[in-house]
C-alpha positions in Angstrom: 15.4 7.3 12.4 17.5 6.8 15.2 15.0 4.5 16.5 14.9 2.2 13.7 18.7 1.7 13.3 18.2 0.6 17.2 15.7 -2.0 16.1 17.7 -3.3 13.5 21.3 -3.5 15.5 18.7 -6.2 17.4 17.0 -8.0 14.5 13.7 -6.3 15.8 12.9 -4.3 13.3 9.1 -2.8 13.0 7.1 -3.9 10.1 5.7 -2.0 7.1 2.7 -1.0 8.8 3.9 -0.6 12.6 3.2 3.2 13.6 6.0 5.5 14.8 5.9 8.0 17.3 8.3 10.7 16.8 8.4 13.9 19.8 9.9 17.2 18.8 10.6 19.3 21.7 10.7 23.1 21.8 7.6 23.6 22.1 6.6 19.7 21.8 4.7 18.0 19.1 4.1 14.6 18.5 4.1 12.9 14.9 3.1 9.1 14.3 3.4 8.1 11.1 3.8 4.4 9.6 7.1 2.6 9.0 6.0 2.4 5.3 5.9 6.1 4.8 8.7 7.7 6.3 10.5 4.7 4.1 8.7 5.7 0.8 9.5 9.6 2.0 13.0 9.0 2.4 13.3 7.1 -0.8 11.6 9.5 -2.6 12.8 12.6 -4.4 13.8 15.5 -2.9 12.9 19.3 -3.6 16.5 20.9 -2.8 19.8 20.3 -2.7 19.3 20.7 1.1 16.8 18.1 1.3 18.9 15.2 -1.0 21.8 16.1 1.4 19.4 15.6 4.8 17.8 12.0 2.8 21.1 10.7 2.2 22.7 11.9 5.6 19.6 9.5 7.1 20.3 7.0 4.7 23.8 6.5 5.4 22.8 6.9 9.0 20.2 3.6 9.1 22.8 2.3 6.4 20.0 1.7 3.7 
């Protein structure tokens, strides 16, 4: 998420269909997953309160 609020600040921002690498560390795992879908995911409903609190903390964060 981080990531794309970089590319934006820059007016670089990846299209729809550009493929994202995320690594998780601890033990590490790597994700990639399109543009499109971690948009639709965070746009999407949530299944806890936890969850609609974590989408909108990311939202306000890339300041969608």
């Amino acid at each position: 998420m981080l990531a794309l609020k970089a590319f934006r600040e820059v007016d670089c921002a990846p299209g729809p269909a550009s493929q994202l690498s995320v690594d998780v560390r601890n033990p590490s795992v790597t994700h990639t997953l399109s543009k499109q879908s971690v948009e639709n995911w965070l746009n999407g409903g949530a299944k806890s309160p936890k969850e609609m609190m974590e989408k909108q903390r990311l939202r306000d964060l890339l300041g969608t």
